[in-house]
C-alpha positions as CSV (number, residue, x, y, z in Angstrom):
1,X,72.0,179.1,-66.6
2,X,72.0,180.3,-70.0
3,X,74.4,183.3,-71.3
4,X,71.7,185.7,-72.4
5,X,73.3,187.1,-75.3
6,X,73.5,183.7,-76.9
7,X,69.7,184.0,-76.2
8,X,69.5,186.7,-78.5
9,X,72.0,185.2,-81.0
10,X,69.9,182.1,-80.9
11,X,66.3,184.0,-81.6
12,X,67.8,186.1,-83.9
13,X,69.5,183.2,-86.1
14,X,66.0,181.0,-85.8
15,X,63.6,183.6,-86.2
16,X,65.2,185.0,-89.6
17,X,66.0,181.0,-91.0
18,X,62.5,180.1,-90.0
19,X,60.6,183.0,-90.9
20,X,57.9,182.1,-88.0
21,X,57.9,183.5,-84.9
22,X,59.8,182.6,-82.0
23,X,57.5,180.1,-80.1
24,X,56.9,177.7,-83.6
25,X,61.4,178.4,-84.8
26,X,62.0,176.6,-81.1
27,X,59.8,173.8,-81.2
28,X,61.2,173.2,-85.0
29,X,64.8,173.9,-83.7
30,X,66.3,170.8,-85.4
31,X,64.9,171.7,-88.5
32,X,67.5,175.6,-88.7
33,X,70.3,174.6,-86.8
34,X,73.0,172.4,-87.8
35,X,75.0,169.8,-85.5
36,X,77.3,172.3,-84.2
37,X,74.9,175.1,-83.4
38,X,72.3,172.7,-81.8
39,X,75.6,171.8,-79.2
40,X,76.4,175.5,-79.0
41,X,73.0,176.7,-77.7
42,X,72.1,173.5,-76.1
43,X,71.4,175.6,-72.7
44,X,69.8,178.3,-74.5
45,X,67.2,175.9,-76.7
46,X,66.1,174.1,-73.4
47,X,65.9,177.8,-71.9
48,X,63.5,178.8,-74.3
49,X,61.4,175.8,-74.3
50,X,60.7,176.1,-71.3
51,X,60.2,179.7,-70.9
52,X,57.9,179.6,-73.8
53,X,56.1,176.7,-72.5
54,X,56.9,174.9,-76.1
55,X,57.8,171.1,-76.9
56,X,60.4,170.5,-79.0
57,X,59.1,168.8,-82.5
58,X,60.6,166.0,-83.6
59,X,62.6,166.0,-86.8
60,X,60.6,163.6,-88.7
């Protein structure tokens, strides 16, 4: 289950790093987080994936 407020962390950090909107900052995840923040929201990444019905893009 993810912790909610690291849901909001996590939009708010990709959303203003990305500067797209929350659906195409998720798919492109790799691309705004580094190693340690990708581990830290792991739950939270595959929480919004799936709630915004989005596949993750790979990094090359």
């Amino acid at each position: 289950m993810p912790d909610m407020e690291k849901v909001k962390a996590l939009t708010s950090i990709l959303e203003e790093r990305s500067n797209l909107d929350i659906r195409g900052a998720v798919a492109r995840n790799i691309h705004y987080l580094d190693g340690y923040e990708s581990y830290l929201y792991k739950n939270e990444i595959e929480y919004l994936l799936e709630t915004l019905d989005v596949e993750e893009e790979p990094p090359f």
